[in-house]
N, C-alpha and C positions, 0 to 999 in steps of 0.2 A: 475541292478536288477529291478525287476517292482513286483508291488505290486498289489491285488485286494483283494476285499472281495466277490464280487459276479460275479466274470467272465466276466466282462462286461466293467466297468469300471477302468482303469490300471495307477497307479502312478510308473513313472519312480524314482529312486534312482539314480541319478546323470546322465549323458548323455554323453558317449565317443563318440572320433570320428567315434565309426566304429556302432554309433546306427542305422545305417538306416540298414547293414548288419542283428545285429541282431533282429530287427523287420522283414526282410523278411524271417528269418528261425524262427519265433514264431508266429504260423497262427494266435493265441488269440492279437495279436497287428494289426493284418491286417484289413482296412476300410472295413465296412461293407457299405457304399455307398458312392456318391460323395461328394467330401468336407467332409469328416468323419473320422474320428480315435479314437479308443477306450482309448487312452494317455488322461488322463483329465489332469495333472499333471505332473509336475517334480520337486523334489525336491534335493537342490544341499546341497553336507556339505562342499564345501571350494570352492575356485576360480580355481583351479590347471586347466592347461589348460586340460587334461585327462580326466575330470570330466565334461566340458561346453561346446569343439567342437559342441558336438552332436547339441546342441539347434540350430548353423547355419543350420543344416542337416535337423531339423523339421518347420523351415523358411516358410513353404508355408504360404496359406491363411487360414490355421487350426488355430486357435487362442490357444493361450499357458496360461496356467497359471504356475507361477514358485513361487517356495518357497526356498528362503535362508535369512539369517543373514543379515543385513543390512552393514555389513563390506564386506560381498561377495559380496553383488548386486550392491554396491558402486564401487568397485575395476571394476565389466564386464560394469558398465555406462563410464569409462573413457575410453572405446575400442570402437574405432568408426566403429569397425562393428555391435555392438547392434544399429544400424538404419536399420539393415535389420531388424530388429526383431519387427519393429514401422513402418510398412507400411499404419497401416491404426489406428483410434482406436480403443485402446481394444484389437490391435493385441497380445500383453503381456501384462498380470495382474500380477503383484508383489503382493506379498503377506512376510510380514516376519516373520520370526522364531526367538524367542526370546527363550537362551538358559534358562531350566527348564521350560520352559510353553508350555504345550499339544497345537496343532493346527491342528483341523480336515479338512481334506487338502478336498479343492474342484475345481471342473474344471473351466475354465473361465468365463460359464454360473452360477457360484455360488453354483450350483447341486454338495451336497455331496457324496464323493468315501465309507464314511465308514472307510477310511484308518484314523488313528491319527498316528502323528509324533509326538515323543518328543526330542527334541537333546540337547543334555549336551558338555561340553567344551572335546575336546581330543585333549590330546598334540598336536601340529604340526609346523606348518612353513605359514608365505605369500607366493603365487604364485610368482616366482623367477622373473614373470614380472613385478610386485609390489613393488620390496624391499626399491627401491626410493620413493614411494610414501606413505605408511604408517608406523606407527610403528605396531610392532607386539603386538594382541590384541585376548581374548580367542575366540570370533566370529571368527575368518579364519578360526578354523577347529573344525567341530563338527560329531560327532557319532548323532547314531539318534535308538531310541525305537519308533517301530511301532506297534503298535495294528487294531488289527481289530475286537476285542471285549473285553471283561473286563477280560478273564480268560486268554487270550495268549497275548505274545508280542515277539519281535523278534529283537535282538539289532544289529546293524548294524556299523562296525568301518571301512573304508578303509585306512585311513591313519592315521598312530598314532607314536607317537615320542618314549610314551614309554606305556606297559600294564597297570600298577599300580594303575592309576586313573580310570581307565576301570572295575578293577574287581568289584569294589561295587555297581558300576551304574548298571551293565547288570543282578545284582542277579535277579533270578528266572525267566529269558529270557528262551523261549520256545528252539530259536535258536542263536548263536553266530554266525555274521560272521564277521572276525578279518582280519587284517590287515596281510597279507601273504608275503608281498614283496618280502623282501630277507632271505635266509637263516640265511647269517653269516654277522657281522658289515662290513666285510671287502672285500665282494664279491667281486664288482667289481674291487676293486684295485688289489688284489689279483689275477684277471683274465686277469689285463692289459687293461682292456675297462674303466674305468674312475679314475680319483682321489675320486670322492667322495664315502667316507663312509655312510651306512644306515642312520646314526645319521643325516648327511647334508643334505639328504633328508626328513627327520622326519618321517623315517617306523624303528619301531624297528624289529630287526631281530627277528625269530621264535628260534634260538639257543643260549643255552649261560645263564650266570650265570642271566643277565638282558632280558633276550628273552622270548617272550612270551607262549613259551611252559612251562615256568616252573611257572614262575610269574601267569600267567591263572589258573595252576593244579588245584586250587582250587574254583575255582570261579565259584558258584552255576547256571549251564545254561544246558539245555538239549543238542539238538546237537551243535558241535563244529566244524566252518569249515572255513578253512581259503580262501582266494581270495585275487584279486587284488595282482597276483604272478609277478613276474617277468618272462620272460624266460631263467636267468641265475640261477633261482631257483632250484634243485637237488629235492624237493619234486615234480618237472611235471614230473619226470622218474618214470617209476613205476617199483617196486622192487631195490629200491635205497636205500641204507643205512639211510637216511634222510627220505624217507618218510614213509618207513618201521615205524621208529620211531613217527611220527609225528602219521600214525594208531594206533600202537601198547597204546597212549597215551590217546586214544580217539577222534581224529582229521578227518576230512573230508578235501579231496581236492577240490576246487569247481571246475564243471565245464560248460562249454556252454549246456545252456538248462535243468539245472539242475531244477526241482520240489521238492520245501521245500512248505506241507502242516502242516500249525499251528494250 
């Protein structure tokens, strides 16, 4: 997801491996001159490798400014590939995000985006590369409230263990975007593609007595859309019994190059 307030300058929301694809089908991310990008930003809410590939992809000579939890940026310093990321100094500016305290995020020249982050504790898990190395701490996984003025905000969860602690924090969020992963606890097992259940992963399912379609129903936020799907998720089919439901309920599917103005 990438963030702006004025078209011009663009906070990333985490960075997958496949960030460099989609900045070249989003002209608004494209260098307007040499040694240029409109990226002042990224900001990460846990270690998972899904979430941080990307940062090797933007490695040039652009200099990076990154915002995480100091549990997250601890766990990517003991990866000896962040020395690509220290070529020169100042190549990466650390900046941390401390959960309940707003952070008006700025590029690496200091020049602010406009953008505020606020991130709060949501369930989750250490990155499975991690497990020996720390214990598990509310910093590894955090949702994030983003503002870009005082009247909207736009709450932001990709991975979450369970809804419950979510519904309070996101009241009066402009937009939800929730953690979509899997349908049911027991997808993949059930399909034959893994032993692990939702739960082992720390994504609660969308279905189900504890799933977040029900748990959410009431939780005070304008649009409602989930992401960060799986592809053995039955809501990417359209006209599918599931996602039929998930509409029917008030839900949005997200998808590539989707435009949410707040």
């Amino acid at each position: 997801m990438a963030v702006s307030v004025d078209g011009e300058r663009w906070v990333l929301l985490n960075a997958s491996p496949d960030v460099l694809r989609q900045i070249q089908t989003s002209s608004i991310l494209w260098p307007r001159r040499a040694r240029h990008s409109p990226i002042a930003a990224i900001v990460l809410t846990n270690g998972d490798l899904d979430h941080v590939l990307g940062l090797f992809q933007l490695r040039e000579s652009q200099p990076l400014a990154v915002y995480a939890t100091r549990r997250v940026w601890d766990g990517l310093e003991r990866n000896a590939f962040m020395r690509t990321l220290s070529r020169f100094p100042g190549h990466v500016v650390f900046r941390p995000l401390t959960i309940g305290d707003a952070s008006c995020v700025a590029g690496p020249d200091d020049v602010a985006t406009g953008v505020v982050v606020e991130p709060f504790a949501a369930p989750g898990k250490l990155p499975v590369h991690l497990y020996s190395a720390f214990e598990p701490d509310p910093e590894d996984n955090v949702g994030l409230l983003v503002r870009g003025s005082e009247t909207s905000k736009v709450a932001y969860v990709t991975a979450a263990r369970t809804a419950e602690p979510v519904r309070q924090v996101v009241r009066g969020a402009s937009a939800l975007l929730f953690d979509g992963t899997f349908w049911s606890e027991d997808e993949l097992v059930a399909r034959k593609l893994s032993n692990a259940r939702a739960a082992d992963m720390a994504h609660v399912p969308i279905d189900g007595e504890q799933g977040s379609l029900r748990i959410l129903r009431t939780a005070d936020v304008g649009r409602r859309i989930y992401t960060h799907i799986n592809n053995t998720n039955p809501v990417l089919k359209r006209g599918s019994r599931e996602r039929q439901l998930v509409e029917s309920s008030g839900w949005e599917i997200a998808t590539d190059g989707m435009d949410l103005v707040v």
